[in-house]
Every structure is written in structure tokens, then in C-alpha cells.
C-alpha positions in Angstrom: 4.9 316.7 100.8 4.6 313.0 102.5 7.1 311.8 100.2 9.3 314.8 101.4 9.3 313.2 104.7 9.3 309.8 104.4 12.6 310.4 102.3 14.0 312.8 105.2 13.0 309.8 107.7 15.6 307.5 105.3 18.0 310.1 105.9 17.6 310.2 109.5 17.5 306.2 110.0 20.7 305.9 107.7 22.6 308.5 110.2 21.3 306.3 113.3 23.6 302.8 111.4 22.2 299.6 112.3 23.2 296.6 110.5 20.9 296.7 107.3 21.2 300.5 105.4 17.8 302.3 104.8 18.0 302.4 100.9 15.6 304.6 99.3 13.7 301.9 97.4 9.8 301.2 97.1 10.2 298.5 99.2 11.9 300.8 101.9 9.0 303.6 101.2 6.7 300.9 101.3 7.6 299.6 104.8 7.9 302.9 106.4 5.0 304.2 105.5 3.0 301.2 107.3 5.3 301.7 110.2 4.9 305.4 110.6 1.9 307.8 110.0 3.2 311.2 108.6 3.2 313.2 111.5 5.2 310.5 113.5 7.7 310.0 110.7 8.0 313.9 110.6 8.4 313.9 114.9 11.2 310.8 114.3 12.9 312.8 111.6 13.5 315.6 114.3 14.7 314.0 117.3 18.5 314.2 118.1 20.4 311.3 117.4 20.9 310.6 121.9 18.2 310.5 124.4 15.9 313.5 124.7 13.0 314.5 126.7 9.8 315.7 125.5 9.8 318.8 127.4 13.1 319.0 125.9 12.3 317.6 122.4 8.9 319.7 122.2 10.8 323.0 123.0 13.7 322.3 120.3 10.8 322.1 117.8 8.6 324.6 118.8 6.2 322.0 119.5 3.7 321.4 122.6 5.2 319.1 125.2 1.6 317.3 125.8 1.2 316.6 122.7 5.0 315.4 121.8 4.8 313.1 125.2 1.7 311.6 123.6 2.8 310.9 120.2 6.1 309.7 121.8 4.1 307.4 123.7 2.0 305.9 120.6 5.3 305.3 118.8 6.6 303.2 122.0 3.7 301.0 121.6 4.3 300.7 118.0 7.8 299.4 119.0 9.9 302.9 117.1 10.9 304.5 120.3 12.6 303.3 123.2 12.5 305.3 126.4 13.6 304.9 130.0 13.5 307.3 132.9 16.5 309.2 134.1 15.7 310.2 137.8 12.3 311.7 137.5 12.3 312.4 133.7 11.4 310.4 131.1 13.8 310.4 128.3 13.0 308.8 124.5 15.3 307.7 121.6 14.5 306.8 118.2 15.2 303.5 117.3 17.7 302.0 114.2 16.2 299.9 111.7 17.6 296.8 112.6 18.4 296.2 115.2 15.6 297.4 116.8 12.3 298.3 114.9 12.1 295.4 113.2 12.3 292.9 116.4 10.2 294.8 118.4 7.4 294.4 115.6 7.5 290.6 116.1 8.5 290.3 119.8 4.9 290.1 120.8 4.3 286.9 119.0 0.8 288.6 117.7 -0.7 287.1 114.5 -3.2 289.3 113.1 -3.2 291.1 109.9 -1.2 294.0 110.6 1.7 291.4 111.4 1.3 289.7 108.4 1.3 292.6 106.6 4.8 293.9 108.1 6.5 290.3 108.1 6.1 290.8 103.8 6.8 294.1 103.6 10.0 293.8 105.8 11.1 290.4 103.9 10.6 292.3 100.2 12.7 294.9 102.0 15.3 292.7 103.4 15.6 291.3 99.8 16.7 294.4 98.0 18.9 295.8 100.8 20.8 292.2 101.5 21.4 292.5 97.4 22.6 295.6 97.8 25.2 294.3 100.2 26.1 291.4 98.6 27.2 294.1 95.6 29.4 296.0 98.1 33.3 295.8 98.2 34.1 292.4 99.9 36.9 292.5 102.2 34.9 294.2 105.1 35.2 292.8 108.4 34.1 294.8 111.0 34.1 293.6 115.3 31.7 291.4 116.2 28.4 292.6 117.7 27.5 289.4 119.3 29.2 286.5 120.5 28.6 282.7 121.4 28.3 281.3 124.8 29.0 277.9 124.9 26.8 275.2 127.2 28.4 275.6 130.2 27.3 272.1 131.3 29.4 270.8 128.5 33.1 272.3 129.6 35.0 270.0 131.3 35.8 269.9 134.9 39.0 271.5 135.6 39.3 274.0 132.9 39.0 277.6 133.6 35.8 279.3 132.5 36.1 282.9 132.5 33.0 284.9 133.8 32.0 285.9 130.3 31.7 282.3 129.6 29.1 281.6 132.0 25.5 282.5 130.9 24.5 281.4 134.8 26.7 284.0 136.1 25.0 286.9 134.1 21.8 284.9 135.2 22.7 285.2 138.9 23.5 288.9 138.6 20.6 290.2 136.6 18.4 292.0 138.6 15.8 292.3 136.0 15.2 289.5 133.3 12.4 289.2 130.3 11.3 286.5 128.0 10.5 287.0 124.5 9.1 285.5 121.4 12.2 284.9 119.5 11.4 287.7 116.5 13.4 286.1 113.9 11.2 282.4 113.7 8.0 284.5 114.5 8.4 286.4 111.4 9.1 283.1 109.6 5.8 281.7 110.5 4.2 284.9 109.8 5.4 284.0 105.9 4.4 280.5 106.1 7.7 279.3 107.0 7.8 278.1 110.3 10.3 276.5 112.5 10.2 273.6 114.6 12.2 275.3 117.3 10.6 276.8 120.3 9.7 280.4 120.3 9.7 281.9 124.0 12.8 281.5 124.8 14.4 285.2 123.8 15.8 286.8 126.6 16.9 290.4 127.5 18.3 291.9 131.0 18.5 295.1 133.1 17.0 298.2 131.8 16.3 296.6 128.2 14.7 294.1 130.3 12.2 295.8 132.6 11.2 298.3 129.2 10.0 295.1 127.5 8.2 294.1 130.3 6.5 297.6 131.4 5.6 298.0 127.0 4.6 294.8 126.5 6.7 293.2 124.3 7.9 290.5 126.9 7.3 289.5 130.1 9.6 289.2 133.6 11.0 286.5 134.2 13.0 284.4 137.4 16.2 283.4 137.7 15.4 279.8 137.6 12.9 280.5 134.9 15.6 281.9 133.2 17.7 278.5 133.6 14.4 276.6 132.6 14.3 278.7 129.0 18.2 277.8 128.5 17.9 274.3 129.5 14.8 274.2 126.9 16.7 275.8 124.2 19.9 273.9 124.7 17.4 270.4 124.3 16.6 272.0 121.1 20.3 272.8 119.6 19.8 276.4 120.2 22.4 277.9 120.1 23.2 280.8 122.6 24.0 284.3 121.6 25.0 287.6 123.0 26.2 290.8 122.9 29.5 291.3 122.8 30.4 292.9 125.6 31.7 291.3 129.2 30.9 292.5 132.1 27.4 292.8 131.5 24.8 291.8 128.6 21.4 293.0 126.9 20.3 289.9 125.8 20.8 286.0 125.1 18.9 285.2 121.5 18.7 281.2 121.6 19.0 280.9 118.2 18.8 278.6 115.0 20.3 278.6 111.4 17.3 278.4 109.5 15.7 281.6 111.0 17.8 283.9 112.9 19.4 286.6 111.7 22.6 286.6 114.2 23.5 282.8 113.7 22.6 283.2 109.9 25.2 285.8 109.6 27.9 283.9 111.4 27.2 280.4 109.3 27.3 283.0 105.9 30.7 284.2 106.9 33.6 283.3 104.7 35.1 282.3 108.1 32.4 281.3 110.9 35.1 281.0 113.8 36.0 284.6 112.7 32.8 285.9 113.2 31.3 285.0 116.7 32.7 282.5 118.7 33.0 281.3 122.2 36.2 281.1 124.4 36.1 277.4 123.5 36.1 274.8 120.8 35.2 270.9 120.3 37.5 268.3 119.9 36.6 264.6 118.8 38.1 261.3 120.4 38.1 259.2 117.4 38.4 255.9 119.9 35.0 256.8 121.3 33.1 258.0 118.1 30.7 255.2 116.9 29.6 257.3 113.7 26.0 257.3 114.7 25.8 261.1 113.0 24.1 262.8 115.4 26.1 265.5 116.0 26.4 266.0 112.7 22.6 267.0 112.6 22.3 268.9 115.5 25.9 271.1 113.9 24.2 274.6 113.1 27.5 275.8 111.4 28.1 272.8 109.1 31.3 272.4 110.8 31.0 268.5 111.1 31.0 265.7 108.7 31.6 262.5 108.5 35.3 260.7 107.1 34.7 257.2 107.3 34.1 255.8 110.5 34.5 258.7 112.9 33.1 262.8 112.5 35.5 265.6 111.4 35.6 269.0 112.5 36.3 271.9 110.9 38.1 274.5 113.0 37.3 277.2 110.8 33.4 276.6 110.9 33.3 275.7 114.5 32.2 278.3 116.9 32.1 276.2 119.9 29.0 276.8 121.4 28.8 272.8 122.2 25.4 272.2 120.9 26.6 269.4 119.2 27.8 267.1 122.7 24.3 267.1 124.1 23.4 264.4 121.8 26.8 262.6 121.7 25.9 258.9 123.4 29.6 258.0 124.1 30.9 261.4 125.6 33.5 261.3 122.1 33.1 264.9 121.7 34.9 267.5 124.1 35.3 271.6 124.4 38.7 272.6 125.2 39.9 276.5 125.7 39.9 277.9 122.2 44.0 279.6 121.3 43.8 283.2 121.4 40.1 282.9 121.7 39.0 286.9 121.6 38.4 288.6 125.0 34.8 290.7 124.4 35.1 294.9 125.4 34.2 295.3 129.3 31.4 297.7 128.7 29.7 299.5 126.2 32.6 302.3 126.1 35.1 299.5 125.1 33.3 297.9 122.6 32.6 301.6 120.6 36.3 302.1 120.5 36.7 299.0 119.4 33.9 298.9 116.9 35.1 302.8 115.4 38.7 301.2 115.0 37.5 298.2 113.2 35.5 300.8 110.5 38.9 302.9 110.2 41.0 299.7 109.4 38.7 298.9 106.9 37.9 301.7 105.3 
């Protein structure tokens, strides 16, 4: 009978997507069954696939709306549900895979044994499904789901910066901001693999935001806190990314190559510029290059080496984030407005459409 359920819940987190496919493996069995207890795997397995209440969700069941609230509420702590209130009712969603159960497991930054536990089980996981993907027809290329924002420090004066350019405008709009532990290195260092990089510098905005914040799994931040953690990341050739969307955004990840899953699936691509870019890209003055490399080792994307005397960029690897300027001593190194750069969706509405028309094209 468990095994009947925990084989419906594969069912019900394949039909949800996400970005890794819920295989029905030991290893998938394995993780699941740590992450839910039967009768919350058996709960997830019924919920619609949109928001619900638990009034709502308990009569749909024939279950008692107490009782369903409470369990609801367990499996928010447990980072599996997601809820926010709509008016004066609360409503819940189950959450995909990745992304979403698996951050929120690691967002806390705990260390304990539980932790450890789920940073194996999802790596052994993570193993079988990314070679299961790496079997699949090649060819794929669906829309981007995040995108790079360059350091807007490093565009020269005089150059149009479009609004979706500027992490500081999204900053100075956000009327709820949260700081996480970056869930991709913590789960690293869970597996005795840790990263130099810093950690709290994760951050998510509006109702995303003040739901981390209320649950736990991040705390509230300032505006000019906010400009502190990008100032801090940028020191450490983070590289900023996003959702793809314009007029608004869910979160800025301040990522590295070694760990993260977003900037490790861009610098995999067969094409990195086609993946996730910004609006811009660098440019090298050969006069002023004195070869001194350093760029070359702050490049996440591999998109720099060195001919001779001066550095070479590739424009197919470079996503112009302009990580790579901050430690440039003689200013050589330049962004300039990227040709035919991609415009991300307005809102959430535009990037489905977009998104759905990508998966026809390539089916």
C-alpha cells in the first residue's frame, strides 16, 4: 500500500514539470519517502494542480478541514507546500520538484543530520535523472527560465540601460525583499564539498519574499541591505541571475559555476550566449590589456583566454554579466549593448506563452 502511493506521488510531481523529471527509480523512492510521511504523500497526491484552500481541499476529499489545514501547515515547514493568503483565506499549492522542494530543504542553512541525509539522497537522485537526460534526444532548446543581469556599475556612461537591466531598479521597487542561504553551495558543503563563495547572499522579492520570511526559510531584508548582498557577491565574481521575466522578478540567485544549478546549466550549454544572457556583452581594448590574467580567472563561462599578449573572448560563451571588469586594473575590458540581445516576457502571462511555444517548436 505505501509503495502505491509513493508511486502515485511520482505521478503527480511529473504532471506539476519542473526542470528535473520524477523517474521512478530507488533513488527517487528513496528521497521521497524521507521527504514525505505516507499520509502527507497521500494529501500531496490529491491536491489540484493550482492553489486550493483547505476548506476547499478537505471537502473535495471528503476530509476534515482542521485536520487538512494542519497537515498543510506541517508540510509548509517541511518546505513541500507553498501557501499565501488571498483576502482572508489562506490558499496552498504543492510544490515541483525542482524548482522548489529541493531549495527550500537547504535554504535554511541548517546542518544537522536530517540535512545531511537529504543533501545524499537528493545528489544520488540527481545522478540517475541528469543521466537520464543526457540519454534524451539532443536538439531541445526550450526559452530561458532565467536570465543574466549584468553589473550595472560596469556599463558605460552613455549607453542605454533598459529597466530590466538594472538590478537597483527592481531593488528600489520591491516592497518586500528576503535573504537566503544560497541552496545550491549549502548542499555542496553538506557533501563535503564546499565553496569558497559566500552563502547569504540569495535573494527573493514580493510575495515569494515575505513567505520565506513569515516560514522561516529567509529573512527580510532593506533596500540598502539588499545593495550591500550584491556589492558582496559582485566582490566575489558572483554572477547575478534571475527570472526571466521584466517588469517584475522572484528572485536574484548570485551564483557560481562550481555549485549552482542555474549558472551550471548555462556554462553546460552547447551555446552559453544562447542560454541566459544579459542585454550586454564585453569587449577587450587590446592597447590597454597588460595580460595579467585576471579576468581570465574570475570568467565563470570559460569565455576568456589568453592569445599571446592580450585576452580573447569568445562571443559564444560570453553571457555578459561583467564579472570579469571588476578585476581588470587598466579599465581594457568594456560592456557594450549586446545585437539582438533577447527582450525577457513582461509578466508571468508572457513568459507561459512563450515558454508553451518553445515546447511546440520543439516537439
Amino acid at each position: 500500500m505505501t509503495k502505491a502511493i509513493y508511486d502515485k506521488l511520482a505521478d503527480k510531481l511529473s504532471s506539476l514539470g519542473g526542470s528535473i523529471p520524477a523517474l521512478k527509480c530507488r533513488e527517487f523512492f528513496d528521497l521521497v519517502e524521507e521527504l514525505f510521511t505516507p499520509e502527507e504523500a497521500e494529501l500531496a497526491i490529491k491536491m489540484p494542480p493550482n492553489t486550493v484552500s483547505a476548506d476547499i481541499l478537505a471537502k473535495d476529499i471528503d476530509g476534515d478541514a482542521k485536520e487538512v489545514e494542519s497537515l498543510l501547515e506541517t508540510m509548509i515547514d517541511k518546505g513541500l507546500v507553498l501557501s499565501r493568503d488571498h483576502g482572508e483565506v489562506r490558499i496552498y499549492s504543492l510544490m515541483v520538484l525542482v524548482p522548489g522542494i529541493f531549495e527550500m530543504q537547504f535554504m535554511k542553512g541548517e546542518v544537522n543530520d536530517r540535512t545531511r541525509k537529504l543533501a545524499r539522497l537528493f545528489e544520488d537522485y540527481f545522478n540517475v535523472a541528469n543521466q537520464h537526460m543526457a540519454a534524451a534526444p539532443t536538439g531541445f532548446t526550450a526559452f530561458p527560465f532565467a536570465r543574466v543581469i549584468p553589473v550595472e556599475e560596469e556599463i558605460p556612461a552613455g549607453v542605454e540601460i533598459h529597466p530590466y537591466d538594472r538590478v537597483s531598479e527592481y531593488i528600489s521597487q520591491a516592497d518586500y525583499i528576503a535573504v537566503s542561504i544560497c541552496y545550491c553551495r549549502h548542499h555542496g558543503e553538506l557533501l563535503g564539498n564546499p565553496c569558497d563563495k559566500p552563502k547569504d547572499v540569495c535573494m527573493s522579492f514580493g510575495p515569494n519574499a515575505k513567505f520565506l520570511d513569515e516560514r522561516g526559510f529567509g529573512r527580510r531584508v532593506s533596500r540598502e541591505e539588499a545593495l550591500d548582498i550584491l556589492d558582496r557577491s559582485e566582490e566575489a565574481g558572483l554572477v547575478h541571475c534571475s527570472s526571466n521575466i521584466g517588469k517584475y522578478i522572484d528572485f536574484i540567485c548570485n551564483c557560481c559555476g562550481c555549485h549552482c544549478g542555474i549558472l551550471q546549466s548555462i556554462k553546460n550549454a552547447a551555446i552559453p550566449s544562447m542560454a541566459a544572457v544579459s542585454g550586454f556583452i564585453m569587449t577587450v581594448d587590446e592597447q590597454e590589456c597588460v595580460a595579467c590574467e585576471a579576468c581570465v580567472d574570475m570568467c565563470q563561462m570559460d569565455a576568456l583566454t589568453m592569445e599571446g599578449d592580450t585576452v580573447v573572448r569568445s562571443r559564444e560563451r560570453c553571457i555578459g554579466c561583467g564579472i570579469c571588469m571588476s578585476v581588470c586594473p587598466t579599465d581594457a575590458l568594456k560592456l557594450e549593448p549586446r545585437e539582438g540581445a533577447p527582450v525577457p516576457p513582461l509578466n508571468r502571462q508572457e513568459f507561459n506563452v512563450a515558454m508553451m511555444s518553445s515546447l511546440s517548436q520543439n516537439r
